[in-house]
C-alpha positions as CSV (number, residue, x, y, z in Angstrom):
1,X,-9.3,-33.0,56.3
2,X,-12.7,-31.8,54.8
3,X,-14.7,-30.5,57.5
4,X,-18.2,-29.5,55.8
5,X,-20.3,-31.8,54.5
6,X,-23.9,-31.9,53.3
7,X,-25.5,-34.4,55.4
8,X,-23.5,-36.4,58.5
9,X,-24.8,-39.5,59.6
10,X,-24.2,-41.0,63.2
11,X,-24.3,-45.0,63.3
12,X,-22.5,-47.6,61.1
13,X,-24.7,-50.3,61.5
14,X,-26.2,-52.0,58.8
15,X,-29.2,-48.7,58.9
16,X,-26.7,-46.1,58.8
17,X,-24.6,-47.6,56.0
18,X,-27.7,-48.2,53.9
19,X,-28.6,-44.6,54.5
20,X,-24.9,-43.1,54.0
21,X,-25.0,-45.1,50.9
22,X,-28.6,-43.8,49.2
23,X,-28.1,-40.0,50.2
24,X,-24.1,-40.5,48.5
25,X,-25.8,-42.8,45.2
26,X,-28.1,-39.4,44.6
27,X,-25.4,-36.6,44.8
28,X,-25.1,-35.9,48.6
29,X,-21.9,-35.2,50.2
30,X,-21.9,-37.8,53.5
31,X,-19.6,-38.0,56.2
32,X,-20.3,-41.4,58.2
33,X,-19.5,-41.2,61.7
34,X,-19.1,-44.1,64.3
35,X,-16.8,-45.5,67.7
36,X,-16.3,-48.2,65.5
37,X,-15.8,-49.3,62.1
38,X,-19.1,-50.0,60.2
39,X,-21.0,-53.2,61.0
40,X,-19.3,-54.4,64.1
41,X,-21.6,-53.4,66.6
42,X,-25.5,-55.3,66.6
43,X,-24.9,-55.6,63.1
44,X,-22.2,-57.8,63.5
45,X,-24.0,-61.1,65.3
46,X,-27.7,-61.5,64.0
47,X,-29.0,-64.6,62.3
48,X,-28.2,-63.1,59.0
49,X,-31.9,-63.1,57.8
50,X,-33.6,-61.0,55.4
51,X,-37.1,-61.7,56.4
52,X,-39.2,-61.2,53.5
53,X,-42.2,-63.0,55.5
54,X,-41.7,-60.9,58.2
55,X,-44.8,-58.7,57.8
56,X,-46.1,-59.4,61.2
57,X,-43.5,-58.2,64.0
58,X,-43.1,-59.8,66.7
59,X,-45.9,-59.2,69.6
60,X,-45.7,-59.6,72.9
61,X,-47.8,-63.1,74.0
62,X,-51.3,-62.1,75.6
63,X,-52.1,-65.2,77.0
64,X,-52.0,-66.1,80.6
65,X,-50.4,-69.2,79.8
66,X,-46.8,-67.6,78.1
67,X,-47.2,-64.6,80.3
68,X,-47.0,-67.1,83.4
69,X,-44.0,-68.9,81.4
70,X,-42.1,-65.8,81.1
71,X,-43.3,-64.9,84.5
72,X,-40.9,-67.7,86.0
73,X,-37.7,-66.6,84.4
74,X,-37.1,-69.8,83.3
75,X,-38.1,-69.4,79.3
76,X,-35.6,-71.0,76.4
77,X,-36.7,-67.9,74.4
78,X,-37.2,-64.9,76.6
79,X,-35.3,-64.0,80.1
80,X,-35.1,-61.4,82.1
81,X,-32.8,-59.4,84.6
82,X,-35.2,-59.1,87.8
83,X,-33.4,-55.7,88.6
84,X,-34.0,-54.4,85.3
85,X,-37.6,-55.6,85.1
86,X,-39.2,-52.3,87.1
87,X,-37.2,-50.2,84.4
88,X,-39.2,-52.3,81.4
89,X,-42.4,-52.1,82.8
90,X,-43.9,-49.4,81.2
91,X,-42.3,-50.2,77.8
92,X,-43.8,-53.6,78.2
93,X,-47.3,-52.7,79.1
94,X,-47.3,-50.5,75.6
95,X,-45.3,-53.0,73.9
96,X,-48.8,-55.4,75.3
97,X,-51.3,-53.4,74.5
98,X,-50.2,-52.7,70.7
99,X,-50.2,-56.7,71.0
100,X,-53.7,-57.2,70.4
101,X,-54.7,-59.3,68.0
102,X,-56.4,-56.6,66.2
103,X,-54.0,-53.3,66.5
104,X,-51.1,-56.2,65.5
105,X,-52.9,-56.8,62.3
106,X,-53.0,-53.2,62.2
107,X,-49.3,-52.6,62.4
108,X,-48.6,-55.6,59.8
109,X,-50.3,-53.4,56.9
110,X,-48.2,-50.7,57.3
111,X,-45.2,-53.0,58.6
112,X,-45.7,-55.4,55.3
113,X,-44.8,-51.9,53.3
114,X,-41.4,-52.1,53.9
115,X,-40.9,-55.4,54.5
116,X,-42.3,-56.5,50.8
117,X,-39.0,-54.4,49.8
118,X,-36.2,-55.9,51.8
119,X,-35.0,-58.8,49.4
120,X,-34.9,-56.1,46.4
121,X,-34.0,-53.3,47.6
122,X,-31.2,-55.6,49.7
123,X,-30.6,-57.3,46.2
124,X,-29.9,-54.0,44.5
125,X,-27.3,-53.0,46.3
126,X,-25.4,-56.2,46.6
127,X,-25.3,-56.3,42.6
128,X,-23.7,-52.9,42.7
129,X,-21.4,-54.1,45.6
130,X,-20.3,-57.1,44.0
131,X,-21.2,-59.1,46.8
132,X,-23.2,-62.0,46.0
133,X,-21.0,-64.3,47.0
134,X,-22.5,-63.1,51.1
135,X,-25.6,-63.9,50.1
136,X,-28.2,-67.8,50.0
137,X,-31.3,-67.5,48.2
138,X,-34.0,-70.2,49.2
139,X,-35.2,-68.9,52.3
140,X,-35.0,-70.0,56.1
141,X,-36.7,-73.0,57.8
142,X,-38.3,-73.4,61.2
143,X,-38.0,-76.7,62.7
144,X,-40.7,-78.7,65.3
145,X,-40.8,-81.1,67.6
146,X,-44.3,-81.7,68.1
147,X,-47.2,-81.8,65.9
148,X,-49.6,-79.2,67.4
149,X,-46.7,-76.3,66.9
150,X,-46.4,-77.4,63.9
151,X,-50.0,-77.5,62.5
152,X,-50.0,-74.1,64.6
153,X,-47.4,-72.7,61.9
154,X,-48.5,-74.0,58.8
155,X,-51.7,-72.4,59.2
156,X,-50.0,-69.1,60.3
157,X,-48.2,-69.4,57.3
158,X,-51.2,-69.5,55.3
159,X,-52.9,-66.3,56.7
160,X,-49.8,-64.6,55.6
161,X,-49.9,-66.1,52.3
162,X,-53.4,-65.0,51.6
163,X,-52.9,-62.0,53.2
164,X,-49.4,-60.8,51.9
165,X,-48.7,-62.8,49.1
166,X,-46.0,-64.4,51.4
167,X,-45.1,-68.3,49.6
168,X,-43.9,-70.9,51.8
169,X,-43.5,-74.7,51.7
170,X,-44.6,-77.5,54.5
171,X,-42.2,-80.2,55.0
172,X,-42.9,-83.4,56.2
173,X,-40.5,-85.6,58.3
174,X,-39.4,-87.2,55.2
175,X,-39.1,-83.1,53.2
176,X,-37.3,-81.9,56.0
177,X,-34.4,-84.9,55.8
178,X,-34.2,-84.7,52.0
179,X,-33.4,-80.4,52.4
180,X,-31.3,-80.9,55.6
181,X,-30.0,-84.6,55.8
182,X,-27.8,-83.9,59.0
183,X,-30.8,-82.9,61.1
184,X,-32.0,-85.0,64.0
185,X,-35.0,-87.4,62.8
186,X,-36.9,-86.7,66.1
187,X,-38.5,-83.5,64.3
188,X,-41.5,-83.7,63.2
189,X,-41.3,-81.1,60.1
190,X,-41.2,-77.8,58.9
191,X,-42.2,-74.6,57.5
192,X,-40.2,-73.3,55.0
193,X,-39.9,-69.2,54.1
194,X,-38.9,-69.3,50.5
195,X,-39.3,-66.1,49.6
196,X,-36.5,-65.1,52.3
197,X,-33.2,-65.0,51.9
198,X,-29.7,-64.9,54.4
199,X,-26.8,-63.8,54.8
200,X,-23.4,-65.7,55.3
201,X,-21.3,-62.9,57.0
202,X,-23.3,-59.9,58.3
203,X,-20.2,-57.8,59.4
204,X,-18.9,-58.5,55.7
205,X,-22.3,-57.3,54.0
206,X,-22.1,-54.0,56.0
207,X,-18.5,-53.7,54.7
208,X,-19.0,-54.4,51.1
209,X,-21.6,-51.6,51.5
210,X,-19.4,-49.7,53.2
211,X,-16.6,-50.2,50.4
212,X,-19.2,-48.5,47.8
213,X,-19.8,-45.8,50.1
214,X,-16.2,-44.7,50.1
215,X,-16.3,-45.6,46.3
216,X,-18.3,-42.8,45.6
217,X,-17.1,-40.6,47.4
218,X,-18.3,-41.0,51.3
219,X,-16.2,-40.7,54.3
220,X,-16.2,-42.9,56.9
221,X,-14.9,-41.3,60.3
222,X,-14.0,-42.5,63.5
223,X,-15.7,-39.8,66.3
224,X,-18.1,-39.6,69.3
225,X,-21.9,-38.7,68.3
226,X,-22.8,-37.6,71.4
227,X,-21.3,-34.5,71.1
228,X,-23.3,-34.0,68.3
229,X,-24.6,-30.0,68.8
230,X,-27.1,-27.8,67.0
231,X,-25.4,-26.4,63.7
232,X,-24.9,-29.4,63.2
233,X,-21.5,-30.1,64.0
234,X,-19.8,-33.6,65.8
235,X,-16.0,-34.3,66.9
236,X,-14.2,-36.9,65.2
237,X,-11.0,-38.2,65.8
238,X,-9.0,-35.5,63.7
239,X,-11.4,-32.6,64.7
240,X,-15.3,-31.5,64.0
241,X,-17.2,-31.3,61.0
242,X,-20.2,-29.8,60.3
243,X,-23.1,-30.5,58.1
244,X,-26.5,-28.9,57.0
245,X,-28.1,-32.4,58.2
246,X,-27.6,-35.5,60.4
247,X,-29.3,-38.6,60.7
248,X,-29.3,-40.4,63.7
249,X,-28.9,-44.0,63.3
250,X,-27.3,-45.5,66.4
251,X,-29.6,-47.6,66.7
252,X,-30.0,-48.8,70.8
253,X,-28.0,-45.7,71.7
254,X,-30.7,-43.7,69.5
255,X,-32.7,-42.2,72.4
256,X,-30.1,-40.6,74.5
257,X,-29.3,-38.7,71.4
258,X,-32.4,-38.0,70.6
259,X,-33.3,-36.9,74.1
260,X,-30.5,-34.5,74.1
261,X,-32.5,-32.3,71.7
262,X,-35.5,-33.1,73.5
263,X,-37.3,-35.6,71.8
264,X,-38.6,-38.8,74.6
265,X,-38.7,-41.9,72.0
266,X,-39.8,-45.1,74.1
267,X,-36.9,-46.9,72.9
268,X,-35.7,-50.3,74.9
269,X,-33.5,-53.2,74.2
270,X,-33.5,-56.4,73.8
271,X,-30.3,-58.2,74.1
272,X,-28.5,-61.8,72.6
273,X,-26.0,-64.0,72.3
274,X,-24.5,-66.0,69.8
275,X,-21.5,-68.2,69.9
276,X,-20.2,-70.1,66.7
277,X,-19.1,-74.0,66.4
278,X,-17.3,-76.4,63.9
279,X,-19.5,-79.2,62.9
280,X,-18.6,-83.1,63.4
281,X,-18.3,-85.1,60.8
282,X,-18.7,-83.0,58.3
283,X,-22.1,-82.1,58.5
284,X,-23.5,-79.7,57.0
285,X,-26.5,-76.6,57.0
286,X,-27.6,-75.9,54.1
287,X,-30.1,-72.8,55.1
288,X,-30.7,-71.2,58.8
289,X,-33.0,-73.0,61.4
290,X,-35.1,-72.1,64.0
291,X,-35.7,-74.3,66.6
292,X,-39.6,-72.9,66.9
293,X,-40.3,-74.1,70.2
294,X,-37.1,-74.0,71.9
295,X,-36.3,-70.3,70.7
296,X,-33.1,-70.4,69.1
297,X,-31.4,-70.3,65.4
298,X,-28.8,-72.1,64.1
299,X,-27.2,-70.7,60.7
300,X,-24.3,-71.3,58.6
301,X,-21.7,-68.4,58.4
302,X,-18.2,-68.0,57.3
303,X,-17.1,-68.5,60.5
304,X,-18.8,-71.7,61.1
305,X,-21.9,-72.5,62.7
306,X,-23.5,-69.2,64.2
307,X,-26.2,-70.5,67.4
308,X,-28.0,-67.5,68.5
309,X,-30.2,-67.0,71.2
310,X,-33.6,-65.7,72.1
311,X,-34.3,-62.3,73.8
312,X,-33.2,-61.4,77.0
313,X,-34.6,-57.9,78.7
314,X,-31.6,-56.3,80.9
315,X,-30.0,-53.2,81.0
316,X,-28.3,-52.2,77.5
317,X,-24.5,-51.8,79.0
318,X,-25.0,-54.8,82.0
319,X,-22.2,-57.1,81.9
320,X,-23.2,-60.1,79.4
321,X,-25.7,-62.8,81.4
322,X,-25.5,-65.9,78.4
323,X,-27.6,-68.0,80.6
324,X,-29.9,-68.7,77.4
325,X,-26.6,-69.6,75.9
326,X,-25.9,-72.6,77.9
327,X,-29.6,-73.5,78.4
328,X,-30.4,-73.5,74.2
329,X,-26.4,-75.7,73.3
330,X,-27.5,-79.0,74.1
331,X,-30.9,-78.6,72.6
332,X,-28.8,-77.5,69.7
333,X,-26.3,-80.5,69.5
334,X,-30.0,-82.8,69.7
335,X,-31.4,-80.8,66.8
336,X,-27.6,-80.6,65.0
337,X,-24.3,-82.1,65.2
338,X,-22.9,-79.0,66.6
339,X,-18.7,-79.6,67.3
340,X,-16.5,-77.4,69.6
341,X,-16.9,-74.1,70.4
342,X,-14.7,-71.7,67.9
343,X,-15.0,-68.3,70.1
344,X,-13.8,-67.3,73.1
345,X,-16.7,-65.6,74.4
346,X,-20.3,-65.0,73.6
347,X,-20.8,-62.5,71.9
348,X,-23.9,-60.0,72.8
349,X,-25.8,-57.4,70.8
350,X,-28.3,-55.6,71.5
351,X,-31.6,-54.9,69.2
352,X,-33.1,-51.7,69.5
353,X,-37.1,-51.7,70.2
354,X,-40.3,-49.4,70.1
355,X,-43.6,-50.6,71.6
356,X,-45.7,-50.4,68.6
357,X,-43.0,-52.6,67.0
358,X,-42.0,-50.3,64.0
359,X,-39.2,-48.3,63.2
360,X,-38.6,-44.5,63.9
361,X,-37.6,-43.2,60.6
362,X,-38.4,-39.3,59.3
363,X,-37.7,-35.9,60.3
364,X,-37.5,-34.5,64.3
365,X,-40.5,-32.5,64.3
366,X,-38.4,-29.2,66.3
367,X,-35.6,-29.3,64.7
368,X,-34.8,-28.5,60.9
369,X,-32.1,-31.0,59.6
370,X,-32.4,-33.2,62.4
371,X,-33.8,-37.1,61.0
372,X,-33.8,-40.5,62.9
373,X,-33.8,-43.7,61.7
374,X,-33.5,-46.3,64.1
375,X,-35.8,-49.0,66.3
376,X,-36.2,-51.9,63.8
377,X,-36.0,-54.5,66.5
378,X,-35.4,-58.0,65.0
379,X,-35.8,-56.6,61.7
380,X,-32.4,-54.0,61.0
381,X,-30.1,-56.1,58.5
382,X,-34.0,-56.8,56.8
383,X,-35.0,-53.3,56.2
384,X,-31.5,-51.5,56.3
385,X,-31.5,-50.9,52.4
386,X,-35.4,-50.0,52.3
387,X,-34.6,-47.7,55.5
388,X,-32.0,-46.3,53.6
389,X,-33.5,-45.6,50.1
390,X,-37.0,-43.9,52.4
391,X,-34.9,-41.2,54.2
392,X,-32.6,-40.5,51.2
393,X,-35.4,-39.6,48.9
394,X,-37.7,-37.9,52.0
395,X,-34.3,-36.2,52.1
396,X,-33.7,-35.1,48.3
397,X,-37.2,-34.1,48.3
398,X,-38.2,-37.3,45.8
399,X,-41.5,-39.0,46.5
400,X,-41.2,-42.0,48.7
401,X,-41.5,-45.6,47.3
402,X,-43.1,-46.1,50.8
403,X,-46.0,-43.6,52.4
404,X,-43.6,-42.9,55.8
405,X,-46.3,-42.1,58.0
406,X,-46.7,-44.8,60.0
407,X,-43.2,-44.7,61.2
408,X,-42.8,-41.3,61.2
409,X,-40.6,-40.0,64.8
410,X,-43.7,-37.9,65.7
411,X,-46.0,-40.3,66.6
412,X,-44.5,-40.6,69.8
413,X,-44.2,-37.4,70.3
């Protein structure tokens, strides 16, 4: 087995794939290393979204009014694990105050410069992977049920627009019906993100880039990156290898990693569910849905009908709570003609987080071969590819198609 290589990079999510991928597309010898086989951990059960109007992240309410919502645990979109709440307090109060109306606009100019990549970068490597079959053009649609949300949106929609260049359509009762006939009537319309696209089958995407990886020449081995030591060597399942550089993309199980060499990263985790269901009567869903105000998406996937949940704030390895789950279903089956259940068990994921709402990617400021690239919240199958491309060319020494700075690991340091 080949035991050297020039850079090893720990996560097989869709982040570490996109990276393994770049550094091997410009000449570097890459060992991928993972528990699991690439793309079945939290890249296995998101919405499927690449959010190309996703330039704003998502903040943390300030008003008394959502705050006292959340307060009673009894939110659609967000819940919490009351033991686990002292433990997110001081991630939340950071995670409030870059909230601000103001330092969130802030973030959104540096955020919108990788976001305004996602769908061509993600687009690039799907043509070389043969795998456009995994992919809907035509964006994503979020659904209301009353008119002031709605009015709400369609303005927000416009700021982004006239901010970002960011095209969307409003639908009418009567627009929404003709683009998804099997949707309840009782909605009172939409807003429409064209410029997005989705993904039918995550976990295949992350294969199919996967697939090229090894096509080039990659390896893809099965091994434990925490034992990850200086030199930079790791075990795998045959033995160690060793490597002039590693990149640490594991994404929720970033920081203990990181904090092994020293580095304190303020990264939490939100967790969710999904579950997927056949349809009755042969309905159909023709792009992904979010319920706006009931904090849920519905999205068509290979598998069937993928309902996944909001966010809930709990310890990253508790055993799975799918109360939001069971709250969200029958909301669903109003909304959509949702059939039986087609897994066993909900599945839960976990979406890695920072407070300022961007991702850690660059070099560890101590530590000479050592980069991360991990925290992209809601956002990792988005900005996968565009993470990718960054930290291979920071890596080759090529100038960046993005300025990194902004999410550069020593911010927080």
């Amino acid at each position: 087995m080949q035991n050297t290589f020039d850079v090893v990079v720990l996560g097989g999510g869709i982040v570490g794939i996109s990276v393994a991928l770049h550094l091997q597309k410009r000449g570097v010898a890459v060992a991928l290393v993972d528990k699991k086989p690439p793309g079945n951990e939290t890249s296995l059960g998101n919405a499927g979204l690449i959010q190309r109007e996703g330039v704003y992240p998502y903040a943390l309410p300030r008003d008394v009014r959502s705050l006292a919502r959340y307060a009673t645990n009894r939110a659609l979109d967000v819940r919490y694990h009351p033991r686990a709440l002292p433990g997110f307090l001081p991630f939340l109060y950071r995670y409030w105050h870059h909230s601000r109306a103001d330092r969130h606009a802030t973030i959104a100019r540096s955020y919108a410069t990788l976001i305004e990549h996602c769908v061509t970068e993600h687009r690039a490597l799907i043509e070389e992977c043969g795998a456009a079959a995994l992919v809907r053009p035509g964006g994503w649609t979020k659904v209301y049920r009353t008119q002031a949300a709605l009015d709400a949106a369609i303005e927000e929609a416009r700021i982004w627009k006239a901010e970002f260049g960011v095209a969307f359509d409003a639908l009418d009762p009567d627009g929404l019906h003709l683009a998804e006939p099997a949707l309840g009537r009782k909605l009172v319309g939409a807003v429409r993100h064209v410029s997005a696209e989705s993904v039918n089958d995550p976990n295949a995407l992350v294969t199919a880039y996967g697939r090229r990886f090894e096509e080039l020449g990659g390896r893809v081995l099965l091994g434990d990156a925490t034992t990850l030591e200086p030199g930079w060597r790791v075990r795998v399942q045959d033995g160690a290898i060793e490597a002039k550089s590693v990149v640490v993309a594991l994404g929720p199980w970033s920081a203990e990693l990181a904090q092994k060499f020293g580095y304190r990263l303020p990264l939490q985790v939100k967790r969710g569910y999904h579950m997927h269901y056949a349809t009755q009567d042969g309905a159909r869903l023709n792009l992904p849905v979010l319920d706006a105000e009931a904090g849920y998406v519905i999205t068509p996937m290979t598998r069937g009908i993928r309902l996944t949940t909001g966010v809930e704030l709990g310890a990253r390895d508790a055993p799975p709570t799918p109360v939001q789950l069971e709250a969200v279903e029958p909301l669903a089956r109003e909304v959509f003609p949702l059939g039986e259940r087609i897994d066993a068990e909900p599945w839960l994921g976990r979406r890695p987080c920072t407070p300022d709402m961007m991702p850690v990617i660059g070099p560890a400021p101590r530590h000479d071969g050592l980069w991360f690239a991990f925290g992209h919240a809601h956002h990792g199958l988005t900005l996968g590819p565009v993470t990718g491309r960054l930290i291979a060319e920071l890596m080759t020494g090529i100038a960046p198609f993005v300025n990194p700075g902004a999410f550069l690991p020593s911010r927080f340091l």
